[in-house]
C-alpha positions in Angstrom: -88.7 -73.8 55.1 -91.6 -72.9 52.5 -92.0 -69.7 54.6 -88.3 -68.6 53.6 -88.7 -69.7 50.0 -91.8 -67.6 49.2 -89.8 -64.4 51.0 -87.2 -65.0 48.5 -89.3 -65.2 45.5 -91.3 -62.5 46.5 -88.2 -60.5 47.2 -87.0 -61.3 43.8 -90.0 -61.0 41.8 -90.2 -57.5 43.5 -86.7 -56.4 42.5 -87.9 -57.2 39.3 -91.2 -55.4 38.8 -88.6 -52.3 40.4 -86.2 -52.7 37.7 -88.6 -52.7 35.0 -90.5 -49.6 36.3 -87.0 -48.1 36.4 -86.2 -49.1 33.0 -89.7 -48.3 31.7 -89.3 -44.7 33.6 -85.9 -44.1 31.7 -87.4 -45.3 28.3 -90.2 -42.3 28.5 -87.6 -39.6 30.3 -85.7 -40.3 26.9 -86.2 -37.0 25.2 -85.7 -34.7 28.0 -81.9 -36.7 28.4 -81.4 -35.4 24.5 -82.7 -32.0 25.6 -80.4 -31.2 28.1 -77.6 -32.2 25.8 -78.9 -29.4 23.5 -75.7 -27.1 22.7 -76.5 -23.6 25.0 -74.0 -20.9 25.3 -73.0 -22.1 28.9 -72.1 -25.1 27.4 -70.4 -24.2 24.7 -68.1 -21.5 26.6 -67.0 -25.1 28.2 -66.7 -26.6 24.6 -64.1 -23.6 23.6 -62.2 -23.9 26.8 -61.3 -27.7 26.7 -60.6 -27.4 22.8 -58.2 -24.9 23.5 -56.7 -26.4 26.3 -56.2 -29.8 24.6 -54.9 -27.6 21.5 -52.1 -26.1 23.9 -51.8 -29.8 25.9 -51.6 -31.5 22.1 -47.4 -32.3 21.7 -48.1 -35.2 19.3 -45.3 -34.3 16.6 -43.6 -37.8 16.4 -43.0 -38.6 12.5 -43.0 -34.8 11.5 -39.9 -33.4 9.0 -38.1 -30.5 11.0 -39.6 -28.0 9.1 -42.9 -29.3 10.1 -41.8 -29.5 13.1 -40.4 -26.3 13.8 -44.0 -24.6 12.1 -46.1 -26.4 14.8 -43.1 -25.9 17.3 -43.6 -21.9 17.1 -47.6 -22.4 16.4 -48.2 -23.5 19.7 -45.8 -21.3 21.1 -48.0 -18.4 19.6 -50.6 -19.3 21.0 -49.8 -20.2 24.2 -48.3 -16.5 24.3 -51.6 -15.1 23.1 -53.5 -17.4 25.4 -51.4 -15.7 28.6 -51.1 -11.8 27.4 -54.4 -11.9 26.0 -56.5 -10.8 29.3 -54.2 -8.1 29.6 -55.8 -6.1 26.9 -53.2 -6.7 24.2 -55.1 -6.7 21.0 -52.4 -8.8 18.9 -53.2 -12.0 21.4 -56.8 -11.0 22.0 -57.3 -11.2 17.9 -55.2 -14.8 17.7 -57.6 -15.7 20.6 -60.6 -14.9 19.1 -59.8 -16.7 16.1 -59.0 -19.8 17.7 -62.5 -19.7 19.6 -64.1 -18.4 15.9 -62.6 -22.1 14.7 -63.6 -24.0 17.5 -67.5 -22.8 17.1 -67.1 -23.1 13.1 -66.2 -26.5 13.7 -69.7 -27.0 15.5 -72.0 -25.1 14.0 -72.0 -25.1 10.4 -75.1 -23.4 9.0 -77.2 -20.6 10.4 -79.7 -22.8 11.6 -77.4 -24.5 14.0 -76.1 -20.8 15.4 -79.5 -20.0 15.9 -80.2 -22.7 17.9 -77.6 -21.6 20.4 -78.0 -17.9 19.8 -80.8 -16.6 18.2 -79.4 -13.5 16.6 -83.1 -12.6 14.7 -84.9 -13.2 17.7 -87.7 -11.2 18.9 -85.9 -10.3 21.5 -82.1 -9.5 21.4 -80.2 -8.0 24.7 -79.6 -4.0 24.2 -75.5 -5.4 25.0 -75.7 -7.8 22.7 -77.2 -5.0 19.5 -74.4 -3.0 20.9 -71.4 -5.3 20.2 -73.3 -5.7 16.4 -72.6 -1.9 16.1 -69.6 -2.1 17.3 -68.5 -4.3 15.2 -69.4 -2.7 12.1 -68.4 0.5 13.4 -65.1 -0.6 14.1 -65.0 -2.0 10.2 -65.2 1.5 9.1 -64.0 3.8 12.3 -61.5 1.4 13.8 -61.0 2.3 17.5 -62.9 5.6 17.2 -66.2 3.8 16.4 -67.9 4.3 19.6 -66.9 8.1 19.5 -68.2 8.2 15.9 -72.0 6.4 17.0 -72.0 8.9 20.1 -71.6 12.2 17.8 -73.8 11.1 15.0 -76.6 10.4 17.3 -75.7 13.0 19.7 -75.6 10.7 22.9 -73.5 13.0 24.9 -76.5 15.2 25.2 -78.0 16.3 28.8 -81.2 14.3 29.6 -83.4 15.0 32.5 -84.4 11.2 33.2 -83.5 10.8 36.9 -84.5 11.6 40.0 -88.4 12.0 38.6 -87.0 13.1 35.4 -86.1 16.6 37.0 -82.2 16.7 37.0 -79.8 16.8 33.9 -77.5 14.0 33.4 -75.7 12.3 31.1 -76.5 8.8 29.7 -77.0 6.5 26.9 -80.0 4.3 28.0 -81.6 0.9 26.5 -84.1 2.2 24.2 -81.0 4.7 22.3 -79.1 1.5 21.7 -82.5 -0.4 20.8 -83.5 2.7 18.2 -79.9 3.5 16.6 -80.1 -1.0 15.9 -83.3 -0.8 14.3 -82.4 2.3 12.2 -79.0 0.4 10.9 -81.0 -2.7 10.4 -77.6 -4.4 9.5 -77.5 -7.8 7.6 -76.3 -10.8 9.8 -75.0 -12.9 7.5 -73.1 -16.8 8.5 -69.5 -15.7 9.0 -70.6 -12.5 10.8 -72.8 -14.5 13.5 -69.5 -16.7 13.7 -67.7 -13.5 15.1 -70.3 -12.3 16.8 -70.2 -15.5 19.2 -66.6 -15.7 19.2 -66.8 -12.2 20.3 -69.3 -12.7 23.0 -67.8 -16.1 24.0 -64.2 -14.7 24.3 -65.9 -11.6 26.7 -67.1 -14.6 29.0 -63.6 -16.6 28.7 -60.8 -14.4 28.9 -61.9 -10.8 28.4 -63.4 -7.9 30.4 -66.8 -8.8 29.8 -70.0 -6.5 28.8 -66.6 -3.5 28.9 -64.4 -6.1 26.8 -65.1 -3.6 23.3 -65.7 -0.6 25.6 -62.0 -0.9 27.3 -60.6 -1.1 23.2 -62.2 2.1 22.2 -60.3 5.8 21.3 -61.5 7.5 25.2 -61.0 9.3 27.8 -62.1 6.8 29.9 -64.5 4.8 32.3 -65.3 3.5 35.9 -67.6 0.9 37.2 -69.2 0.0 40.6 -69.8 3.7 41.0 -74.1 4.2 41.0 -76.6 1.7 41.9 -78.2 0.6 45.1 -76.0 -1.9 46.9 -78.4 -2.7 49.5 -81.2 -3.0 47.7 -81.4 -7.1 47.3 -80.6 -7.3 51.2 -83.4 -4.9 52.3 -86.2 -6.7 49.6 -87.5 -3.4 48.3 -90.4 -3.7 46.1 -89.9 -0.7 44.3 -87.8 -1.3 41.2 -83.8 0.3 42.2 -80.9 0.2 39.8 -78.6 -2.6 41.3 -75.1 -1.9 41.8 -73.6 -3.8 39.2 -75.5 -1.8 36.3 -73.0 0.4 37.0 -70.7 1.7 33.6 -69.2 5.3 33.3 -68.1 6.4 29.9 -65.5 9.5 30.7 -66.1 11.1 27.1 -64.8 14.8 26.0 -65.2 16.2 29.7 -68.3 14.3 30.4 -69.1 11.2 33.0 -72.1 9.4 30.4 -73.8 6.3 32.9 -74.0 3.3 30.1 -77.2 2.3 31.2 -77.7 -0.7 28.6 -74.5 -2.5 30.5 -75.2 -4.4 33.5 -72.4 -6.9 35.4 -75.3 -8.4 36.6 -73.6 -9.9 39.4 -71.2 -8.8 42.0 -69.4 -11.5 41.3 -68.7 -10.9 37.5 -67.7 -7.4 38.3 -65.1 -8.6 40.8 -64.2 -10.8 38.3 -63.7 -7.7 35.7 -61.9 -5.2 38.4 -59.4 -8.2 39.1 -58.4 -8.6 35.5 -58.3 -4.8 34.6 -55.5 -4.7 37.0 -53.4 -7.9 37.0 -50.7 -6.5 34.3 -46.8 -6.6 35.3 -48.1 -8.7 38.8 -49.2 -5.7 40.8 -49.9 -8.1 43.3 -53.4 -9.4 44.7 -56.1 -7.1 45.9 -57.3 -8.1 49.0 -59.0 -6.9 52.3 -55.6 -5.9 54.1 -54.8 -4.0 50.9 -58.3 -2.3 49.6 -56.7 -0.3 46.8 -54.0 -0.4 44.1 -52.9 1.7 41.0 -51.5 0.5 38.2 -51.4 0.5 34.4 -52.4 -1.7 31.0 -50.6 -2.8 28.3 -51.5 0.2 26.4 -50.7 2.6 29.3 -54.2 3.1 30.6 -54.0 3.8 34.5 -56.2 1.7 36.7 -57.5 2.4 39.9 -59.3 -0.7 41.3 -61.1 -0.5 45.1 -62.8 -3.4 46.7 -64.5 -4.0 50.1 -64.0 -3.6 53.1 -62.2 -0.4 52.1 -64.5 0.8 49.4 -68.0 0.0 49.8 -68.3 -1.8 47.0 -65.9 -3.1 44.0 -64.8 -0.3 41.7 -62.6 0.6 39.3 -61.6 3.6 37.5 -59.6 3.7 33.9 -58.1 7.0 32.6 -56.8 6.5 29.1 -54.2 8.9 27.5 -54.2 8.6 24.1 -51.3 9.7 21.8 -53.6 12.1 19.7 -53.1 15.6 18.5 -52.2 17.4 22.2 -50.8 20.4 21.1 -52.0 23.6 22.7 -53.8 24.6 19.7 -56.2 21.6 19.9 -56.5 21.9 23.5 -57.6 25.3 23.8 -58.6 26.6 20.4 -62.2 25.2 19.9 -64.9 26.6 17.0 -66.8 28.2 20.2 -63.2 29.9 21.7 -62.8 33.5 21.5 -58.9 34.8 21.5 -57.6 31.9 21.9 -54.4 32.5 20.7 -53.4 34.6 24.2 -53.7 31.5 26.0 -52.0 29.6 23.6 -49.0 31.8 23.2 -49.2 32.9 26.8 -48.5 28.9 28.1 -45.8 29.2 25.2 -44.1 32.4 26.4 -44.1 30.9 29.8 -42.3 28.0 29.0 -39.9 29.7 26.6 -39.2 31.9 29.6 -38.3 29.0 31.9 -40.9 29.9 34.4 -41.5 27.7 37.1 -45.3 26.9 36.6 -48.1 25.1 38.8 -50.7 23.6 36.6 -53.8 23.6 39.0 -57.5 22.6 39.3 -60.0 19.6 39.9 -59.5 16.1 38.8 -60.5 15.7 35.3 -59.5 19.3 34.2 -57.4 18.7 31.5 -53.5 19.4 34.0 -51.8 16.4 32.8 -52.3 16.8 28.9 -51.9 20.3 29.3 -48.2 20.0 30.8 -47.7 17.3 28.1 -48.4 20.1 25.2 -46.7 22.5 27.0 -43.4 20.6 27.4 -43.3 21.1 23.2 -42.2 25.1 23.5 -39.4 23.9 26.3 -35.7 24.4 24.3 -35.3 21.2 22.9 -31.7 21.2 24.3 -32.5 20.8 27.5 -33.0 17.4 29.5 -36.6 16.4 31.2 -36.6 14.4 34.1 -39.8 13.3 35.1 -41.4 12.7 38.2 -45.1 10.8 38.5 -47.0 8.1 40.7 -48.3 6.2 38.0 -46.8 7.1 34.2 -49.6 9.5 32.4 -47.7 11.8 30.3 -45.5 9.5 28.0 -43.4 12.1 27.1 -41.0 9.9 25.4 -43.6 8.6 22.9 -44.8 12.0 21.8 -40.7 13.6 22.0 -38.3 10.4 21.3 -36.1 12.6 19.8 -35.6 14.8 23.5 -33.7 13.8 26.0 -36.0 12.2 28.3 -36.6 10.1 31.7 -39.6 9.5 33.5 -39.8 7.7 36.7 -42.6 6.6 38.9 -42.9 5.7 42.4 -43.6 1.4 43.1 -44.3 -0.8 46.5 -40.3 -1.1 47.1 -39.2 2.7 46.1 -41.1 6.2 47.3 -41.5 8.8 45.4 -38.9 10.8 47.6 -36.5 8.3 47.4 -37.2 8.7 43.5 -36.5 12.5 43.5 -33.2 12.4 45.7 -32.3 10.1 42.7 -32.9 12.7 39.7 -30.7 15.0 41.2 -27.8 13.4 40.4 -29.3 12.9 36.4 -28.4 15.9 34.8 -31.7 17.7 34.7 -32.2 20.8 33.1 -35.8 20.6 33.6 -37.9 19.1 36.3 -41.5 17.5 35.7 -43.9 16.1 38.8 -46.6 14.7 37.6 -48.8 15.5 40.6 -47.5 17.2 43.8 -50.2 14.8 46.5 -48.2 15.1 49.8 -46.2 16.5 51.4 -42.4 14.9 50.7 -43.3 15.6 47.3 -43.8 19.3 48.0 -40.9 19.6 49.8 -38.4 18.3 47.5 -40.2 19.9 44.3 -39.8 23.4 46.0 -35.9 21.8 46.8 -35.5 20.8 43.1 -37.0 24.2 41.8 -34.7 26.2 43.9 -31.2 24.0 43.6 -31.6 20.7 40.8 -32.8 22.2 37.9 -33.1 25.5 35.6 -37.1 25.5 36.0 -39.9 23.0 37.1 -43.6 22.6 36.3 -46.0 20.3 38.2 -49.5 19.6 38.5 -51.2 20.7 41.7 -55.8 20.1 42.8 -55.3 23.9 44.4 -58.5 26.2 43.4 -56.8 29.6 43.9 -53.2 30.6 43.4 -53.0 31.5 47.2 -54.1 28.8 48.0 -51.6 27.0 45.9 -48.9 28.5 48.5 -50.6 27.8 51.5 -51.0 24.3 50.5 -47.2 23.7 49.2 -45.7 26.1 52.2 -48.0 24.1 55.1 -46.1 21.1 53.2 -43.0 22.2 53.8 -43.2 22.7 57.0 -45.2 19.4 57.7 -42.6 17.2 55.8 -40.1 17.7 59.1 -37.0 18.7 57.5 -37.5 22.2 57.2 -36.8 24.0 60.8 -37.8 27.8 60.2 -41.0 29.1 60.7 -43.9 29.5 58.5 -43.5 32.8 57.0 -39.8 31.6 56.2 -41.6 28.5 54.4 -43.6 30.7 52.6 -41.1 33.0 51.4 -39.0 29.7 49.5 -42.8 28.9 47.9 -43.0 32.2 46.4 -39.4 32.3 45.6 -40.2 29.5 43.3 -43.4 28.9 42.4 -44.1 32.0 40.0 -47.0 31.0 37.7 -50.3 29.6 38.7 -52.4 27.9 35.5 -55.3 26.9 36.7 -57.6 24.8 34.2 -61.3 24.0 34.4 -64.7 22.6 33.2 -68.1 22.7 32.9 -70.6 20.2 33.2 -71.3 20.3 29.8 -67.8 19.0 29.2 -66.1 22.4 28.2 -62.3 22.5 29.2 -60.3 25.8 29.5 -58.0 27.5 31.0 -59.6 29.9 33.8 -56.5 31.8 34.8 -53.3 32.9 34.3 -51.8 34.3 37.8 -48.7 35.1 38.6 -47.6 34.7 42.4 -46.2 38.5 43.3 -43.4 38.4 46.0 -44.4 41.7 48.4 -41.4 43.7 49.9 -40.5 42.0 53.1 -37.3 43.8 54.0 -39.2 47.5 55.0 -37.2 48.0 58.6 -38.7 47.7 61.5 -39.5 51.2 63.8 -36.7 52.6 65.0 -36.3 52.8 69.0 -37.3 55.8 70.8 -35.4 56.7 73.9 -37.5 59.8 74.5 -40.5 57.9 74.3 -39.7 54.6 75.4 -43.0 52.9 76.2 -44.7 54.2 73.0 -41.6 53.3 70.9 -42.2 49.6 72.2 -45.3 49.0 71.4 -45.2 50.4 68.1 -42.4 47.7 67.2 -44.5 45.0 69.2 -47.2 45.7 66.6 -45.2 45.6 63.8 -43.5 42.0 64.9 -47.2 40.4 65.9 -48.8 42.3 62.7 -46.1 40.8 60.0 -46.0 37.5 62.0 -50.2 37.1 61.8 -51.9 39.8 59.3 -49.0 41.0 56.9 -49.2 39.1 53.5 -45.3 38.1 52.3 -46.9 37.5 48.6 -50.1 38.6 46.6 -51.9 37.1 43.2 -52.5 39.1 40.0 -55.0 37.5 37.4 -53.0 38.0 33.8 -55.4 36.4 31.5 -58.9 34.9 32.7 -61.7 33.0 30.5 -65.1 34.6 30.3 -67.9 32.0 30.7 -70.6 33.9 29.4 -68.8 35.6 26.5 -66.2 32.1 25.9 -63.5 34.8 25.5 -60.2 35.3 26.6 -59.6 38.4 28.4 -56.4 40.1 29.8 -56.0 41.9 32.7 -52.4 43.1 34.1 -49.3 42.1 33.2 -46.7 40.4 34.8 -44.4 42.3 37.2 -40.8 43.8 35.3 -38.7 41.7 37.2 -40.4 38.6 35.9 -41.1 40.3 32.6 -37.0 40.9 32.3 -36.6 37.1 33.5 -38.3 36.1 30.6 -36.4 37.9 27.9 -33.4 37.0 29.4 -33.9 33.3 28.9 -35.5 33.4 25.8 -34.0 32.7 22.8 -33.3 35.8 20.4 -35.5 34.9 17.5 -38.1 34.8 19.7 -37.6 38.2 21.7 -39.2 40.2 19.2 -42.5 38.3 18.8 -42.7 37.8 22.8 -42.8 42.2 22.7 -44.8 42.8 19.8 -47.4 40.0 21.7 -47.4 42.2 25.2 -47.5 45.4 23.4 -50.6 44.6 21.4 -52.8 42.6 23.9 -51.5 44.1 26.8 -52.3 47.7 28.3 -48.4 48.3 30.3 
């Protein structure tokens, strides 16, 4: 009995002494409980998100007047909208959200002091991203969306550097120590409220926009891809020597030039899934997933998105082409400070299109096709309807001619783009647009529109040589199944229609121009065959056996003539021949009469005939 009455005490005097080393313990580990309560940008990314969650949530308006009422009624409403459209890219909800988050932090931190402790903005060190969003955003004060454009020219980033590859190839790029010079040299005053948008900027990046591409994706460009350079492989494989990761991976596609953004870094694959999701969530595309790799689509402001992930791609990417309602005549397409005669190209694409020539814009991806068809559509008689054909919409015509009579039409998961083109026969088109001829339906039924559905047609095409350019649309024909003959037959309806090749081009230095001019000469096909000879019988045969086997392999039904070609080293226009009578007559016929004249006057004087 005693022996069970000292276990207990002991048992209790020992949960005791426990209790008070635990409590003693706690006492000491005070401080470090108020440090990790100390206000971090992690934590207050979660601070903004339940504040604006309980701000939609709130519906406490019991005892308000109907006017009241009705204000906080459509208030919320706002901002629920803005809160939902905002990761689109749609800068009326992305400013509303910003502001919101800009209240949220205000709320918190009230003084300079307090931002710094969460941010040091006059730190000794300050992320290259970060100084880049500060001159953005007073760039964008004075330039608006042409402020990265304006910091690229006056410090002449676009410039080739030979960094890479042991410093011994040219490239393009804008690297850390550019973005940490051009910050120090603008030295900008951070004042309270502009550290107060500053975070709600770089907060709102982490929240609900695009991340370190969030300002980048708002800006007056061509475009930009990511997930495209870096070393996938190189955290799996444990490489000591130092390899650019895959997700420091931002393209800048500015004035004809791919420019690696070397300052801006996903960090982690998972942030730049995150990104390439969002980029391309607009109108409910549908999910990206393994089963389907890929998937096109377009923004808010009409951008086009290509986004790729594994297993398909090798790594998550996405590319953004941006078409921009600037000045696209011809004149500013072609007529730069360093152009000779530009004019003959400029009036040549005119007289072309004045003529109701059917034309095949040609070259590589990132030549300039699509904004040159979209000039060019200016000099077609304003009388006549354009239907337009394209797989994902890229030449808003409506926006830059809402006066024409207009209809574009694009292909989607439910309808093909042959399906598409069956249907603007029966619209009333005068003239016939397709965006890009890419297989071989498409081919088929663009040669079928140019011959029956409309008065002319242009179209874009990757062909490098005008012969090519048939080969490719006439092996279509035949491999799209509907057309029995044989191949020279299919090649005779090319070059029946297709009378114009414009083929466009670039340098690596970013200069765009138009190569050639060609036209696409039918040769005489109908030269009789030998006649029989009874007196010679054998001989007489194999004459005509020759002449069968020579103009079914050997004998060319069609041959190119170069009318106006760009000299690289001179950067002059330069003609050559001129087009064949029969087109020539063509021309004139459908031209309208005040322009006859001038069309004359232009062959006779640039022209030797």
């Amino acid at each position: 009995m005693k022996l069970n009455t000292l276990l207990m005490v002991m048992t209790i005097v020992g949960v005791l002494l426990l209790l008070a080393a635990l409590y003693w313990r706690a006492k000491r580990e005070k401080p470090d409980v108020e440090q990790s309560d100390k206000l971090t940008m992690e934590r207050l990314l979660e601070i903004v998100k339940y504040s604006l969650a309980d701000l939609i949530k709130d519906e406490n308006f019991a005892g308000l007047a109907d006017e009241e009422f009705e204000s906080m009624y459509k208030r919320k409403a706002r901002i629920q909208d803005a809160m939902q459209n905002c990761v689109y890219g749609i800068d009326s909800a992305k400013l509303i959200v910003q502001d919101l988050i800009r209240s949220v932090i205000a709320d918190l931190l009230k003084t300079e002091e307090e931002i710094a402790e969460v941010f040091d903005f006059h730190g000794n060190y300050l992320e290259p991203r970060v100084k880049f969003e500060i001159l953005m955003y007073f760039y964008k004060k004075e330039f608006g969306k042409d402020a990265l454009a304006e910091m690229i020219n006056e410090y002449r980033l676009a410039r080739e550097r030979y960094e890479i590859e042991d410093k011994s190839q040219a490239s393009y790029l804008i690297s850390e120590e550019d973005i940490d010079r051009i910050y120090a040299e603008k030295n900008y005053e951070l004042t309270y409220p502009v550290m107060l948008d500053l975070l709600s900027v770089l907060i709102y990046q982490k929240y609900k926009g695009f991340g370190v591409i969030d300002t980048l994706r708002e800006m007056n460009i061509n475009g930009f891809n990511c997930g495209t350079s870096g070393s996938i492989l190189s955290a799996l494989l444990n490489k000591e020597k130092k390899v650019m990761k895959a997700p420091s991976s931002v393209w800048l596609y500015f004035n004809g030039k791919y420019i690696h953004l070397r300052f801006l870094s996903f960090h982690t694959e998972e942030e730049l899934r995150r990104v390439v999701q969002l980029l391309c969530r607009y109108n409910n595309p549908g999910p990206l997933t393994e089963k389907r790799g890929y998937l096109v689509n377009t923004m808010y402001d009409k951008s086009r998105v290509l986004a790729l992930r594994p297993p398909a791609a090798e790594y998550w990417a996405v590319f953004v082409r941006k078409f921009t309602l600037s000045d696209s005549s011809l004149p500013a397409l072609i007529d730069k400070p360093y152009v000779n005669k530009a004019f003959l190209a400029i009036q040549l694409v005119a007289y072309l299109m004045m003529g109701q020539v059917t034309c095949g814009f040609t070259g590589r991806q990132g030549a300039g096709k699509t904004v040159m068809m979209t000039a060019a559509v200016r000099y077609i008689d304003p009388r006549y309807t354009v239907r337009v054909l394209e797989m994902a919409p890229e030449m808003y015509l409506r926006e830059l001619y809402p006066e024409r009579n207009i209809l574009s039409v694009q292909e989607t998961e439910f309808v093909s783009a042959s399906e598409l083109q069956d249907a603007l026969k029966k619209s009333d088109a005068a003239v016939s647009i397709v965006g890009e001829v890419a297989t071989d339906a498409i081919a088929a039924r663009m040669i079928q529109m140019g011959q029956v559905a409309s008065i002319f047609t242009i179209f874009s095409h990757h062909a490098n040589l005008a012969e090519q350019l048939v080969y490719a649309i006439r092996n279509s024909l035949v491999n799209a199944g509907g057309f029995t003959g044989n191949m020279i037959t299919a090649e005779q309806q090319v070059i029946d229609v297709i009378r114009v090749d414009i083929h466009l081009n670039y340098t690596t230095d970013g200069r765009r121009y138009i190569e050639r001019i060609s036209e696409i000469v039918k040769l005489d096909v109908s030269v009789p065959y030998p006649e029989y000879d009874s007196n010679n019988p054998v001989h007489s045969m194999n004459r005509i056996t020759k002449e069968y086997y020579t103009r079914q392999t050997d004998r060319k039904s069609f041959e190119t003539r170069d009318i106006l070609k760009y000299n690289l080293d001179t950067d002059t226009y330069e003609t050559y021949d001129w087009f064949t009578t029969e087109l020539t007559q063509r021309m004139l016929e459908a031209m309208p009469p005040d322009k006859v004249q001038d069309f004359k006057s232009f062959i006779l004087d640039n022209w030797r005939l």
